[in-house]
C-alpha positions, 0 to 999 in steps of 0.5 A, spaced: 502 199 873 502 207 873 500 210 880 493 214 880 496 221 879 495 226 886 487 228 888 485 233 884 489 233 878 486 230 871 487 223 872 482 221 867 476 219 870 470 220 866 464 224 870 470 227 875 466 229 881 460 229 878 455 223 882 449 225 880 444 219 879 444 220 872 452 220 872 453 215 877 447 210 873 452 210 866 456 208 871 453 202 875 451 200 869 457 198 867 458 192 871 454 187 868 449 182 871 443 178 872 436 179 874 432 177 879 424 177 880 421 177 887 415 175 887 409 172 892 402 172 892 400 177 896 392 179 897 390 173 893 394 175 886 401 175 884 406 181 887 413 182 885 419 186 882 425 186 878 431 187 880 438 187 877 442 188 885 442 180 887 447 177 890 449 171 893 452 173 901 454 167 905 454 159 904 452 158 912 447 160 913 443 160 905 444 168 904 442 172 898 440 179 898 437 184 894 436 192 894 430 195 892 429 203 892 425 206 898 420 209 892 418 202 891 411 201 892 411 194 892 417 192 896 412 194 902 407 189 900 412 183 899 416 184 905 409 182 909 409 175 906 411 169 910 414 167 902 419 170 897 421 167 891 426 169 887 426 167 880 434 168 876 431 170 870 433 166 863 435 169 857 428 169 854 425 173 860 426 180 858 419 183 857 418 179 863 423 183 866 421 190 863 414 188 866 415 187 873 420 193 873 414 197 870 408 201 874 404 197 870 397 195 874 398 187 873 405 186 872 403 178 871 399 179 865 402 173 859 407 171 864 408 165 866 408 162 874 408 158 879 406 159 886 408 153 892 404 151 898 408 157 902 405 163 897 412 165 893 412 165 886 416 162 881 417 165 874 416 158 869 423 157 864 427 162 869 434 159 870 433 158 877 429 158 883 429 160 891 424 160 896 426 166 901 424 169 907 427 175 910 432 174 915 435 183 916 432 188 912 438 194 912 438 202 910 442 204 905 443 211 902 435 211 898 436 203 897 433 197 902 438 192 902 434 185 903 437 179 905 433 173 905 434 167 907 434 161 903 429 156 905 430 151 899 433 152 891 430 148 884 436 150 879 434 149 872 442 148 869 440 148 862 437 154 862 441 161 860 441 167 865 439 174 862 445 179 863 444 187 865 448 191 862 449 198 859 441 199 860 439 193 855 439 186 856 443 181 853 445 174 853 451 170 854 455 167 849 456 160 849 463 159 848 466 156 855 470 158 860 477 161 860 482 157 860 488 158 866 494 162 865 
């Protein structure tokens, strides 16, 4: 392994130090990940959002998170609900995706769901499902960080997440996991 050559010299970093959103979007979205929807039912119809920030945080207690932007205009709305549900979507959910991330005026509509007895909603055929309420809200930078708290989960193993990558969703190739070395 070589050593990172001195501050200000090229060293090979792509973009350099150029962090503007556009720059620094191609970047993040490097990292692959999943999608999550958050959704509830909020003034009697169905209110949520996508979000490719979820994360699992802590074991004890049940922690998850996810970062919504501060330009949101439905974070506001959900954050009121006594229920979240976040829905890990499958593989099958990308028009599903793309509708809930849309400014669209009914982002439910041919989506399939479910709402439970607390008002979360559950997208039907999602990989995996959880009630949340919030547990800390955090500022950060242009985000929200939500933390949620996990109030009960139903998984569906057979089911395939979506992945997020280089802004266009895959799915993920069934060939097993590595082997150790």
């Amino acid at each position: 392994m070589s050593e990172i050559q001195a501050a200000g010299s090229d060293d090979g970093f792509f973009g350099g130090d150029d962090l503007s959103p556009p720059v620094l979007r191609g970047a993040y979205g490097r990292f692959p990940s999943g999608v999550a929807a958050v959704c509830a039912v909020i003034d009697g119809k169905p209110t949520g959002i996508a979000a490719s920030s979820f994360v699992s945080v802590s074991l004890e207690p049940a922690l998850v998170s996810v970062c919504v932007a501060l330009t949101s205009t439905t974070w506001p709305l959900l954050r009121r609900a006594q229920s979240l549900g976040v829905s890990v979507l499958a593989d099958a959910h990308a028009s599903t995706a793309r509708a809930l991330a849309s400014q669209v005026p009914d982002r439910f509509a041919g989506i399939d769901w479910v709402r439970d007895s607390c008002g979360a909603v559950f997208i039907a055929g999602a990989a995996l499902w959880l009630n949340c309420s919030i547990y800390e809200q955090v500022r950060a930078g242009d985000h929200d960080i939500a933390v949620l708290a996990v109030n009960r989960i139903k998984m569906h193993s057979s089911v395939s997440p979506i992945v997020f990558h280089d802004s266009q969703f895959h799915r993920m190739a069934r060939s097993g996991p590595y082997a150790s070395s």
